[in-house]
N, CA, C and O atoms as a GROMACS GRO file, in nm:
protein
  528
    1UNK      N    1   0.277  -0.720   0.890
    1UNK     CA    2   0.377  -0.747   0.790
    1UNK      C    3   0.518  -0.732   0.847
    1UNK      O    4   0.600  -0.818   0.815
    2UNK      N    5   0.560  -0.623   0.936
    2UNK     CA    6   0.650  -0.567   1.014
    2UNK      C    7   0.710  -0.704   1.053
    2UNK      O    8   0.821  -0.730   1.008
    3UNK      N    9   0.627  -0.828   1.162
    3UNK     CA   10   0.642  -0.920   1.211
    3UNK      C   11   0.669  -1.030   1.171
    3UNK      O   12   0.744  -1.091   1.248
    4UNK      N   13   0.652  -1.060   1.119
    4UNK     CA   14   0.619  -1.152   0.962
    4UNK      C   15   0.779  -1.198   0.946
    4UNK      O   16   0.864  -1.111   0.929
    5UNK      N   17   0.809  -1.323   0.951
    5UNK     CA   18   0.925  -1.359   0.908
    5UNK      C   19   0.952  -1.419   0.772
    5UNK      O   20   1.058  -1.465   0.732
    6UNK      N   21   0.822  -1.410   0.698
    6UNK     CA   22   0.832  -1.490   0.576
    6UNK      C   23   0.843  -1.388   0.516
    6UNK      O   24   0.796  -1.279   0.549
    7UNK      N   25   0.949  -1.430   0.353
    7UNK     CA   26   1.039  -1.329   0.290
    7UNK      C   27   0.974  -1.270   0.216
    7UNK      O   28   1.038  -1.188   0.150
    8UNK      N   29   0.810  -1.277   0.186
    8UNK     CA   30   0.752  -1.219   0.077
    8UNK      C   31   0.756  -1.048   0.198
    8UNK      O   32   0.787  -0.941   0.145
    9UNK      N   33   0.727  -1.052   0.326
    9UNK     CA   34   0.747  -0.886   0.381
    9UNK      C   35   0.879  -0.840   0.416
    9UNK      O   36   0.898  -0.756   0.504
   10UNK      N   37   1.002  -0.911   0.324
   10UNK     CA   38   1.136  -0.821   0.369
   10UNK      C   39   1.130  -0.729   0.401
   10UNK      O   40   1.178  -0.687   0.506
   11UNK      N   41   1.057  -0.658   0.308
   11UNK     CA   42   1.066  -0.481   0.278
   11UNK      C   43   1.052  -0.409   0.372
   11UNK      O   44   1.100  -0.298   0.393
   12UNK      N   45   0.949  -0.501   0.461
   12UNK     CA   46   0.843  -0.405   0.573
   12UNK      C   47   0.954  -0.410   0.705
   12UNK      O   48   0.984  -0.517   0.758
   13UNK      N   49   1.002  -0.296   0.743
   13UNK     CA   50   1.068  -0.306   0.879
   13UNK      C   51   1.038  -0.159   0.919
   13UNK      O   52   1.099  -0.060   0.881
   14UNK      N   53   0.933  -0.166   1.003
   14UNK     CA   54   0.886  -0.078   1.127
   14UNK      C   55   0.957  -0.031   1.170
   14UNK      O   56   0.989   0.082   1.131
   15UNK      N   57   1.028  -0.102   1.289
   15UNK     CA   58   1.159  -0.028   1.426
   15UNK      C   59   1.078  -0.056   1.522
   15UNK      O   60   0.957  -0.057   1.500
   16UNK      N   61   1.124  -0.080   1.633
   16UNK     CA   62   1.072  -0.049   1.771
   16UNK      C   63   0.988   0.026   1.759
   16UNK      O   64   0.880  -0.026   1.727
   17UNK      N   65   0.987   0.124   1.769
   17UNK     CA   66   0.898   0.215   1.811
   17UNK      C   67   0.761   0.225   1.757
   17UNK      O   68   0.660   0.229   1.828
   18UNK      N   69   0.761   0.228   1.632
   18UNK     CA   70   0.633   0.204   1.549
   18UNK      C   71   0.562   0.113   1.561
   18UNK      O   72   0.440   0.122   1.563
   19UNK      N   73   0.652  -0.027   1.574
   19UNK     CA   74   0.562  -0.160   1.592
   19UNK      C   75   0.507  -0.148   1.706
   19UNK      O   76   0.386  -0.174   1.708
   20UNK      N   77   0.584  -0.099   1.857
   20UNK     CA   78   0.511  -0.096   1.972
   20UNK      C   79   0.405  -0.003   1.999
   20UNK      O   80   0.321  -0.035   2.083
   21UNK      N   81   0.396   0.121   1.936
   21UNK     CA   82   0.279   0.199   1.879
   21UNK      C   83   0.154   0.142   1.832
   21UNK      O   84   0.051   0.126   1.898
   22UNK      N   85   0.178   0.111   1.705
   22UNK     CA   86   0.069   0.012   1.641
   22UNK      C   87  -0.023  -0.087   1.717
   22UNK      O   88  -0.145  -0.087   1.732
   23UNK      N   89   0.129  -0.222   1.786
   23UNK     CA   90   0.069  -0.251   1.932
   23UNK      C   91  -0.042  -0.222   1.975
   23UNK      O   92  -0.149  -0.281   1.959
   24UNK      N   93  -0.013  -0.106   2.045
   24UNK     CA   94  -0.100  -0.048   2.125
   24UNK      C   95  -0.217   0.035   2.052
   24UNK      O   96  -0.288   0.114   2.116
   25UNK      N   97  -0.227   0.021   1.969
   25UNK     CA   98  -0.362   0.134   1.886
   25UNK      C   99  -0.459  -0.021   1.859
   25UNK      O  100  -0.578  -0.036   1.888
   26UNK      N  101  -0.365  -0.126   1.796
   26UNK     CA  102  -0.425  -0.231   1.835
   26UNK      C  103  -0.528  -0.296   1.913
   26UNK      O  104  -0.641  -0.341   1.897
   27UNK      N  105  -0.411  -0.280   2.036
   27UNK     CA  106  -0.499  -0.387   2.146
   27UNK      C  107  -0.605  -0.260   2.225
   27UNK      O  108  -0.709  -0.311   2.269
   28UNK      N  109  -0.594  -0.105   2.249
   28UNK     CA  110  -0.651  -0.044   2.278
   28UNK      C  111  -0.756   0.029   2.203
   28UNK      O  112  -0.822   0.118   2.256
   29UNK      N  113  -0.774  -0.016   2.046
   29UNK     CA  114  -0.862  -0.005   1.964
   29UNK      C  115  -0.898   0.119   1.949
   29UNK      O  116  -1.014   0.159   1.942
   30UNK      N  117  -0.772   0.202   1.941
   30UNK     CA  118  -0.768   0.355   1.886
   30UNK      C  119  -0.734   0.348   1.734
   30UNK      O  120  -0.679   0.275   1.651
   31UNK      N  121  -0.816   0.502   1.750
   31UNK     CA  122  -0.859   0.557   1.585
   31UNK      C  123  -0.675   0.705   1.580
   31UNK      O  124  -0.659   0.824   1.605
   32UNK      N  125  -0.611   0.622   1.546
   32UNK     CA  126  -0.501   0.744   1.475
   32UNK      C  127  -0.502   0.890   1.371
   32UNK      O  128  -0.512   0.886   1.248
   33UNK      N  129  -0.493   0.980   1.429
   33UNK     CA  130  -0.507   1.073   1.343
   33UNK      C  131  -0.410   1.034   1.213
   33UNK      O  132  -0.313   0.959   1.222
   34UNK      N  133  -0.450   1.093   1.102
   34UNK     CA  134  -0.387   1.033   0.970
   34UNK      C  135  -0.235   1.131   0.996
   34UNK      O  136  -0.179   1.152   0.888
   35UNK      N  137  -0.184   1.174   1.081
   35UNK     CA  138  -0.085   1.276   1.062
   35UNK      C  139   0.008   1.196   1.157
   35UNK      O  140   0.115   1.235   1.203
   36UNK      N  141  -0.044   1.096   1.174
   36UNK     CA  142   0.065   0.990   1.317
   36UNK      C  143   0.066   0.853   1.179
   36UNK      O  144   0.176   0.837   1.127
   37UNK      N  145  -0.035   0.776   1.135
   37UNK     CA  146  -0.007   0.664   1.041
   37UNK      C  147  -0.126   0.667   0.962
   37UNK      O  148  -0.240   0.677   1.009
   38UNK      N  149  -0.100   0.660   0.857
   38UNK     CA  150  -0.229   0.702   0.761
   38UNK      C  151  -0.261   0.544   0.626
   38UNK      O  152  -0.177   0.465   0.584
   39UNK      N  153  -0.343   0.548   0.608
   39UNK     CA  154  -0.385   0.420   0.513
   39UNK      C  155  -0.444   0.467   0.391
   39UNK      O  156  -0.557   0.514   0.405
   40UNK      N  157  -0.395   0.468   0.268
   40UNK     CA  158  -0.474   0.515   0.174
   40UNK      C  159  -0.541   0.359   0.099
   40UNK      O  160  -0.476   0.256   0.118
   41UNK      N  161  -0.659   0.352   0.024
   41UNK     CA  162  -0.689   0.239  -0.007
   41UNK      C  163  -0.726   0.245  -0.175
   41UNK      O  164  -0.820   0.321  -0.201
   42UNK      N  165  -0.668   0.179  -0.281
   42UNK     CA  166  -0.752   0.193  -0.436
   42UNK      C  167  -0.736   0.106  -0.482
   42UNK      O  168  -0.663   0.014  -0.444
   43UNK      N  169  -0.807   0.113  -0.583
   43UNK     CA  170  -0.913   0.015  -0.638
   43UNK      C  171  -0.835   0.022  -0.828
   43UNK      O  172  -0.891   0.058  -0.932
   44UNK      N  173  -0.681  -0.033  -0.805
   44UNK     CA  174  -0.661  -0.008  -0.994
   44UNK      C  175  -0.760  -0.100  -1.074
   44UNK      O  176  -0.850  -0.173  -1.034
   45UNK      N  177  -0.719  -0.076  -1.186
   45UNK     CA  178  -0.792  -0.095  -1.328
   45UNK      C  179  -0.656  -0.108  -1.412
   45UNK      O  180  -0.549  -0.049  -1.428
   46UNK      N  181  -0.746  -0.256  -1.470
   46UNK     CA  182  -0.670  -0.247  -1.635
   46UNK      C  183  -0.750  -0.277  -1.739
   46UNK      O  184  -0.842  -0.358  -1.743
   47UNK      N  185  -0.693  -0.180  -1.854
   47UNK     CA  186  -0.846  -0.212  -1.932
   47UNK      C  187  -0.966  -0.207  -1.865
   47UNK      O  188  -1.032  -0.307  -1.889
   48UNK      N  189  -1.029  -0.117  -1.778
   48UNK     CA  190  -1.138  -0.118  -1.717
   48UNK      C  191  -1.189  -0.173  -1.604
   48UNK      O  192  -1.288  -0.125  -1.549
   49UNK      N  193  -1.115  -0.296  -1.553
   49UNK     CA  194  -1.133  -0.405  -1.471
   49UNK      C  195  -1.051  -0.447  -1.358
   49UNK      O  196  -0.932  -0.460  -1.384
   50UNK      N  197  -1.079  -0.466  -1.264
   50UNK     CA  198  -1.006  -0.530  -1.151
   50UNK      C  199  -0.942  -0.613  -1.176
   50UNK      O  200  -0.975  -0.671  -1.280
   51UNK      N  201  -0.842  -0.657  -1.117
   51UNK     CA  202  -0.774  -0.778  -1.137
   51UNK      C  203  -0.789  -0.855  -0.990
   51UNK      O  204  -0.682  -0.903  -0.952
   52UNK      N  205  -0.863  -0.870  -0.932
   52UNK     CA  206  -0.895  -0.975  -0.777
   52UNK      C  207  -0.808  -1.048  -0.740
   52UNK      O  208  -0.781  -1.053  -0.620
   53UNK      N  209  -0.735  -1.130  -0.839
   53UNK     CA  210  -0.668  -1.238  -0.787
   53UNK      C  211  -0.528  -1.203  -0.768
   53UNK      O  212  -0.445  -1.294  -0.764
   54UNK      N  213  -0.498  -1.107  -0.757
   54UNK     CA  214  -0.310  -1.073  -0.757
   54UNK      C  215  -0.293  -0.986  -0.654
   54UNK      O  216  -0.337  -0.876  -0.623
   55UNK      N  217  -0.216  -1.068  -0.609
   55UNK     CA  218  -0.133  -1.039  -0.497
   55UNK      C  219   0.035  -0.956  -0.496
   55UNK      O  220   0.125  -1.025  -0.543
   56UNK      N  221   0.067  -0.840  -0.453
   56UNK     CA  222   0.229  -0.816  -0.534
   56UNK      C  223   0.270  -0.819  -0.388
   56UNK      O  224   0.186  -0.800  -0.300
   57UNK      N  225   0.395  -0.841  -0.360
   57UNK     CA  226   0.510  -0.790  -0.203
   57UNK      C  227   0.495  -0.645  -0.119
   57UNK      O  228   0.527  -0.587  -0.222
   58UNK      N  229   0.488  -0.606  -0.085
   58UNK     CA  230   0.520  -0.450  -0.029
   58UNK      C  231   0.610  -0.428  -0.045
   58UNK      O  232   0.695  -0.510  -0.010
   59UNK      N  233   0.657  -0.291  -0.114
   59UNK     CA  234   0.773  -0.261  -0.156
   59UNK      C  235   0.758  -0.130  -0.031
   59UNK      O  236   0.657  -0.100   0.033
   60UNK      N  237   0.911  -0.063  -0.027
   60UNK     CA  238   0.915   0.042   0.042
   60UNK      C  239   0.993   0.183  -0.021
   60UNK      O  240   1.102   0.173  -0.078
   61UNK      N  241   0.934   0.293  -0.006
   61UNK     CA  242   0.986   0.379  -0.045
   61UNK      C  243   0.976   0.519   0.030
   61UNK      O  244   0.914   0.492   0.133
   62UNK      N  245   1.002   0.642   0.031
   62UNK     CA  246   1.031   0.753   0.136
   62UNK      C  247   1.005   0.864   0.040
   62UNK      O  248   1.050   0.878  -0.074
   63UNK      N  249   0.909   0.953   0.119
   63UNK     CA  250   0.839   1.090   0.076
   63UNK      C  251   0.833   1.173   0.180
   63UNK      O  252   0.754   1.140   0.268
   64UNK      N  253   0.906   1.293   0.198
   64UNK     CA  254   0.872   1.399   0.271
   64UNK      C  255   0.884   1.334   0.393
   64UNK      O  256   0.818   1.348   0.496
   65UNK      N  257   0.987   1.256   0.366
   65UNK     CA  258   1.058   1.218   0.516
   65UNK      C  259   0.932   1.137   0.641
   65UNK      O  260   0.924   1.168   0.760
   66UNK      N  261   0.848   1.030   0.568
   66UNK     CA  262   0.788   0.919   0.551
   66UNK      C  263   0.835   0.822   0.499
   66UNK      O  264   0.896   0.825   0.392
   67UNK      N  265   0.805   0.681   0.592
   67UNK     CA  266   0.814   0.566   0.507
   67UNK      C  267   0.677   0.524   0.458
   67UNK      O  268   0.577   0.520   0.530
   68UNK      N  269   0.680   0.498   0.348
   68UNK     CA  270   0.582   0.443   0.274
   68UNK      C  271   0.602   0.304   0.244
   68UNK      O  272   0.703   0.277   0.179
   69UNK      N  273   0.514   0.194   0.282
   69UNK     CA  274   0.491   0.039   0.226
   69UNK      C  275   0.328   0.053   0.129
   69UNK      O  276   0.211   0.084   0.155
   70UNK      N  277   0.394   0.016   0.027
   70UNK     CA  278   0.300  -0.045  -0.069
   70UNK      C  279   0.239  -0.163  -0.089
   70UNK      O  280   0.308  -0.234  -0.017
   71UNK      N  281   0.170  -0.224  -0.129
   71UNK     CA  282   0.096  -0.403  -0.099
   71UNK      C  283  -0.037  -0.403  -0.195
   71UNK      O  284  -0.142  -0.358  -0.148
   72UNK      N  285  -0.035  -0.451  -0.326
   72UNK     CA  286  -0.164  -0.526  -0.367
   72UNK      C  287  -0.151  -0.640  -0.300
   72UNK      O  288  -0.056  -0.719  -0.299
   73UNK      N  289  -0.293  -0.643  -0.222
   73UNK     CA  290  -0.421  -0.775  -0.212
   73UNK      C  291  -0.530  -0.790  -0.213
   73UNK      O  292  -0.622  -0.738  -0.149
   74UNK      N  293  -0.524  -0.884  -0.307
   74UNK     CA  294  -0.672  -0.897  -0.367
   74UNK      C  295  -0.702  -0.777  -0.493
   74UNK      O  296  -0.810  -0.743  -0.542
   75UNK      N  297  -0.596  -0.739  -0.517
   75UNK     CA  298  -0.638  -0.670  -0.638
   75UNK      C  299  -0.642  -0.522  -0.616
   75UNK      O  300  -0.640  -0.439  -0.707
   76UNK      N  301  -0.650  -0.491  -0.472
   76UNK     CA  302  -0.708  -0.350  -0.419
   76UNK      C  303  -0.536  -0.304  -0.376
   76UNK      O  304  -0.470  -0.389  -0.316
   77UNK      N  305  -0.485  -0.199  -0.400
   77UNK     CA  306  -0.365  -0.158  -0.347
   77UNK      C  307  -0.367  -0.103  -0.224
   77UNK      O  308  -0.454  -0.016  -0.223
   78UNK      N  309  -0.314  -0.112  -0.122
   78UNK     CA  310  -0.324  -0.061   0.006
   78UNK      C  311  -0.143   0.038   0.043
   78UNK      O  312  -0.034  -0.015   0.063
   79UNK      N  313  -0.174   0.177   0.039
   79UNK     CA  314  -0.036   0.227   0.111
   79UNK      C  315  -0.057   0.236   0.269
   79UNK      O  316  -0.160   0.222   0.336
   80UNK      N  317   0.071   0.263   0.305
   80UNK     CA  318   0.059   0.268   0.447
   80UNK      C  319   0.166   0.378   0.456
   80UNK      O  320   0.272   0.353   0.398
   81UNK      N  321   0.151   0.514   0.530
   81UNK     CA  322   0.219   0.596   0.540
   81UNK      C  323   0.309   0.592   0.702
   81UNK      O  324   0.251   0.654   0.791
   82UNK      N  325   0.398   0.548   0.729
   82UNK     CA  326   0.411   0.583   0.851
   82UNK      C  327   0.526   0.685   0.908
   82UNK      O  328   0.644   0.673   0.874
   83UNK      N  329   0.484   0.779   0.992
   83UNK     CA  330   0.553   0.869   1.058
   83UNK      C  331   0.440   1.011   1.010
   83UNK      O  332   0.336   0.996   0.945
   84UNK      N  333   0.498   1.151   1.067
   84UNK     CA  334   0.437   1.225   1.127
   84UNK      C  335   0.485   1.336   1.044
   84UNK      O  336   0.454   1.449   1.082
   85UNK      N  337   0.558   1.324   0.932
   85UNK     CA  338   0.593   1.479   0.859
   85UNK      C  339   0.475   1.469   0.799
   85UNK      O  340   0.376   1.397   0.808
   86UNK      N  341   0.529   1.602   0.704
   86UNK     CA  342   0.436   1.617   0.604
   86UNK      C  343   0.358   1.580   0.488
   86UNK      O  344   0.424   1.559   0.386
   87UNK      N  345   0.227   1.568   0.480
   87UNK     CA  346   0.173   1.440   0.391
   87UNK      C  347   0.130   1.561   0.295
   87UNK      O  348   0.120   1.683   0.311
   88UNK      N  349   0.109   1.469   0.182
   88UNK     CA  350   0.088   1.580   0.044
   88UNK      C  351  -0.091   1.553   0.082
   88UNK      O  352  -0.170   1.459   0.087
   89UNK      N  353  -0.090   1.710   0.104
   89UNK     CA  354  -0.267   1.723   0.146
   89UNK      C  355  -0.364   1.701   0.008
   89UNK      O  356  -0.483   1.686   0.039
   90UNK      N  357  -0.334   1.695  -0.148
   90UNK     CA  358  -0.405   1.652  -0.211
   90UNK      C  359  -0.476   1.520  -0.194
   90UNK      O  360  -0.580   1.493  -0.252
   91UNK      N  361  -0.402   1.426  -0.094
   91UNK     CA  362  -0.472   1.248  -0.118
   91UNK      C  363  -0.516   1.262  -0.001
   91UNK      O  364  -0.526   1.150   0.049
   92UNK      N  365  -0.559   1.369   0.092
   92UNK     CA  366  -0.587   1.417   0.221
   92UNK      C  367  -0.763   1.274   0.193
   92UNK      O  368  -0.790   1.183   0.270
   93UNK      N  369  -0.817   1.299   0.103
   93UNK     CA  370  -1.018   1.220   0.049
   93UNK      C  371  -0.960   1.114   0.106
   93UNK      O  372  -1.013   1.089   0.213
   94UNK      N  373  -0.869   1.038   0.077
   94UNK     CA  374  -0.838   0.921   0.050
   94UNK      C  375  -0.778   0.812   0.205
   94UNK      O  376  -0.763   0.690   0.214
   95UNK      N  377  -0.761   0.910   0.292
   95UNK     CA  378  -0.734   0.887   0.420
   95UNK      C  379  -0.856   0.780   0.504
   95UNK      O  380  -0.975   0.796   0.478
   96UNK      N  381  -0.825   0.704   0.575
   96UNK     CA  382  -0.925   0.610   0.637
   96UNK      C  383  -0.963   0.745   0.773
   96UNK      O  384  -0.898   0.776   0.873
   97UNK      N  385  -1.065   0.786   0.731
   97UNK     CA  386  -1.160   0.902   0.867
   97UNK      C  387  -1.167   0.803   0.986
   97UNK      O  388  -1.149   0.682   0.996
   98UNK      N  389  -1.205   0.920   1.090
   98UNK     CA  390  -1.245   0.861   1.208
   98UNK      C  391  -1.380   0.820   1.254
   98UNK      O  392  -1.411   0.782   1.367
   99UNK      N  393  -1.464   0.833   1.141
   99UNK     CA  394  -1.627   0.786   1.169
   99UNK      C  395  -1.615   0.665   1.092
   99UNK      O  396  -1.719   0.609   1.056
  100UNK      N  397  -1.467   0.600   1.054
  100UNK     CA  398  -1.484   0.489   0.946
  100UNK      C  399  -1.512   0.488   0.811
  100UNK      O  400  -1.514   0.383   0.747
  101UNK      N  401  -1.536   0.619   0.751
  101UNK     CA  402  -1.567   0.639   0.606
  101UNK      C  403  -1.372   0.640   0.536
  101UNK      O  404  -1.271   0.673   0.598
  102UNK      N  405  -1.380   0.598   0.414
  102UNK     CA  406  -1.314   0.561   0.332
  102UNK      C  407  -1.348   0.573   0.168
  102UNK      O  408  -1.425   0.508   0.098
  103UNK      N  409  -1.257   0.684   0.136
  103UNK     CA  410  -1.303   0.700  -0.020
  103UNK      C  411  -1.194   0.593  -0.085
  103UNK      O  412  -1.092   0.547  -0.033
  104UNK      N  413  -1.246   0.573  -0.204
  104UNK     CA  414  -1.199   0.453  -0.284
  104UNK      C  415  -1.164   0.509  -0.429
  104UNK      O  416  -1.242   0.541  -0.519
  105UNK      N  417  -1.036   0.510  -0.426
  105UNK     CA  418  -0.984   0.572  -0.543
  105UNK      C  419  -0.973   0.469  -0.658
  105UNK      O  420  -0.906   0.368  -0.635
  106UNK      N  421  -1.021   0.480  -0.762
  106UNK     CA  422  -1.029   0.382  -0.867
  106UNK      C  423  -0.920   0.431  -0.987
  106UNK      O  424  -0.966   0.529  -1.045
  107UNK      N  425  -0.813   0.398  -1.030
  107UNK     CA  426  -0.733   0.457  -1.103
  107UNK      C  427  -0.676   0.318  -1.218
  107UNK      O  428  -0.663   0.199  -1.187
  108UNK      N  429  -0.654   0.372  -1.327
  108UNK     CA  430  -0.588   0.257  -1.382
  108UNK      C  431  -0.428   0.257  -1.358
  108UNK      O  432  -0.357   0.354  -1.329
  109UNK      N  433  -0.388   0.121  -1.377
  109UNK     CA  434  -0.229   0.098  -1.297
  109UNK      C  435  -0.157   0.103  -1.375
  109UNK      O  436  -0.041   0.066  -1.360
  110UNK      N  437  -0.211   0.155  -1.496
  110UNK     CA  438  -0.042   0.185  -1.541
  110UNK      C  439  -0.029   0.357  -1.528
  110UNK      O  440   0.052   0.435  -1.579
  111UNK      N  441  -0.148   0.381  -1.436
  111UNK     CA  442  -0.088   0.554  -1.430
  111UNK      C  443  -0.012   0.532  -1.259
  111UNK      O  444   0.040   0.623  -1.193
  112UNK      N  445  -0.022   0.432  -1.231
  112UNK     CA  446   0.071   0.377  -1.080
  112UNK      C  447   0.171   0.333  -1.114
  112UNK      O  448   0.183   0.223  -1.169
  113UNK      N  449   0.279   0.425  -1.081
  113UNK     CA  450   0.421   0.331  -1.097
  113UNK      C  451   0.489   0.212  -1.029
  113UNK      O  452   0.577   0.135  -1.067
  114UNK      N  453   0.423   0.222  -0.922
  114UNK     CA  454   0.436   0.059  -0.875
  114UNK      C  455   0.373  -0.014  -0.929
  114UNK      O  456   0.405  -0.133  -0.935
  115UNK      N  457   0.266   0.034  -0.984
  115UNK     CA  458   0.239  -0.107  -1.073
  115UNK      C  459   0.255  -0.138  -1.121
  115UNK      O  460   0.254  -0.260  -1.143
  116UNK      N  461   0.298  -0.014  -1.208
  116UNK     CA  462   0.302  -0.018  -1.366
  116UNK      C  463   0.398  -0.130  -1.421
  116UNK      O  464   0.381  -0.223  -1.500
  117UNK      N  465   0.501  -0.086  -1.353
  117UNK     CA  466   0.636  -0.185  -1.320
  117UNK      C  467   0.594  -0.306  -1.307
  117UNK      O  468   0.615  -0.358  -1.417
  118UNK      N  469   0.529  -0.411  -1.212
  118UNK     CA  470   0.478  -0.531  -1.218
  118UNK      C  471   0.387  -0.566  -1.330
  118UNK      O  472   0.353  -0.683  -1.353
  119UNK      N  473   0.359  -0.493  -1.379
  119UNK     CA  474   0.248  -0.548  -1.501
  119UNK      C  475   0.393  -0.528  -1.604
  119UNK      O  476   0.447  -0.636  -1.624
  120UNK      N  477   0.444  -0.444  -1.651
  120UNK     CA  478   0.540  -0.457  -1.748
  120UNK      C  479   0.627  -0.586  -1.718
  120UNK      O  480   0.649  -0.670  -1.805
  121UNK      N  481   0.671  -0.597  -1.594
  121UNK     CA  482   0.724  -0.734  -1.574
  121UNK      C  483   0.623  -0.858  -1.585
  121UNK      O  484   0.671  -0.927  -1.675
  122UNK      N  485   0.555  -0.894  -1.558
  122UNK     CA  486   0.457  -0.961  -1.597
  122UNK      C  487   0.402  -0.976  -1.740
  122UNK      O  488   0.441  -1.076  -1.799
  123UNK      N  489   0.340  -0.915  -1.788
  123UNK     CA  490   0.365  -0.901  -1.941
  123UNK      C  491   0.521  -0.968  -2.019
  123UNK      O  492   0.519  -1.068  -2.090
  124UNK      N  493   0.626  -0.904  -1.994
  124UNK     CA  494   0.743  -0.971  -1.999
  124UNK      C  495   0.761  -1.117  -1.989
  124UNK      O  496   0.806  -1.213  -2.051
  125UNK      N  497   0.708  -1.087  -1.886
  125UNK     CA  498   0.735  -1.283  -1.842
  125UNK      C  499   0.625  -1.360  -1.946
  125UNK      O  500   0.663  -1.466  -1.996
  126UNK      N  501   0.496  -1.313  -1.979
  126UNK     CA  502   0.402  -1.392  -2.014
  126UNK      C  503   0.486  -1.411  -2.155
  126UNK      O  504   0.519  -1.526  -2.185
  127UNK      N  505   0.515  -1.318  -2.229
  127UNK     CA  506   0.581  -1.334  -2.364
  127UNK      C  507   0.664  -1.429  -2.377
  127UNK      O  508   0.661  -1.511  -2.469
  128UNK      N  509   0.786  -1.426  -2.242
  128UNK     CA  510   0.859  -1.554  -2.292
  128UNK      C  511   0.793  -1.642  -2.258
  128UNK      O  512   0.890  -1.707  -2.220
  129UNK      N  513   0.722  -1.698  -2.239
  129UNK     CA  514   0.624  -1.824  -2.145
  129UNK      C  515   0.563  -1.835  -2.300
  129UNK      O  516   0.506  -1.942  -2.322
  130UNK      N  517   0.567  -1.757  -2.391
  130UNK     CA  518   0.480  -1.795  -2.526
  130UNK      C  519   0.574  -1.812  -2.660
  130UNK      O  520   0.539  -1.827  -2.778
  131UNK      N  521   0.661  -1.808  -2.621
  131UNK     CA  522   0.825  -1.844  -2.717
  131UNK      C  523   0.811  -1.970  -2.728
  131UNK      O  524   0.770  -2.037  -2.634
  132UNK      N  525   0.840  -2.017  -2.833
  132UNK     CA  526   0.811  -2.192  -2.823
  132UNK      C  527   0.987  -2.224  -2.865
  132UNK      O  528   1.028  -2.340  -2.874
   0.00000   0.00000   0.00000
């Protein structure tokens, strides 16, 4: 996304250093401890149900002196934590492990404030779209 010149990943700007990191975990097909770049992965709900087909931008925002990018695709929200302070050890489950296991947090999105926000806008929009 970092790379990406199309405007839907403005948000996403790495730096040197990170991108050439990544790079290399990349092409050398290393497993990162979650305390260097961490991936959390969930699964919202509305009304009970996935929404599959929606796609939102990555937005960016900063915690405990982390950048955080956000990204629904496909319905599934994906964060991406990057840098090396301190991560709030409660979402510690939720971390992509190094044997490849991955817990899957299922939450509804309007208790996500990034989402919540796109569905209120959305909703919004659908209303005037029904104004005759």
């Amino acid at each position: 996304m970092s790379l990406s010149k199309h405007k839907f990943f403005n948000e996403v700007s790495l730096g040197e250093k990170h991108t050439e990191r990544i790079r290399q975990i990349i092409l050398n097909r290393e497993f990162t401890l979650s305390d260097e770049y961490t991936i959390q992965f969930c699964a919202p709900l509305l009304d009970g149900k996935q929404f599959g087909d929606l796609i939102l931008p990555p937005d960016y925002t900063r915690n405990k002196g982390n950048r955080i990018y956000r990204c629904l695709i496909s319905g599934f929200l994906f964060t991406f934590i990057i840098g090396s302070a301190d991560h709030n050890k409660e979402f510690e489950l939720l971390y992509l492990k190094e044997d490849g296991s991955w817990h899957i947090l299922k939450s509804d999105a309007m208790d996500i404030p990034f989402l919540k926000h796109y569905m209120l806008e959305l909703g919004q929009a659908h209303r005037q779209r029904q104004k005759p």
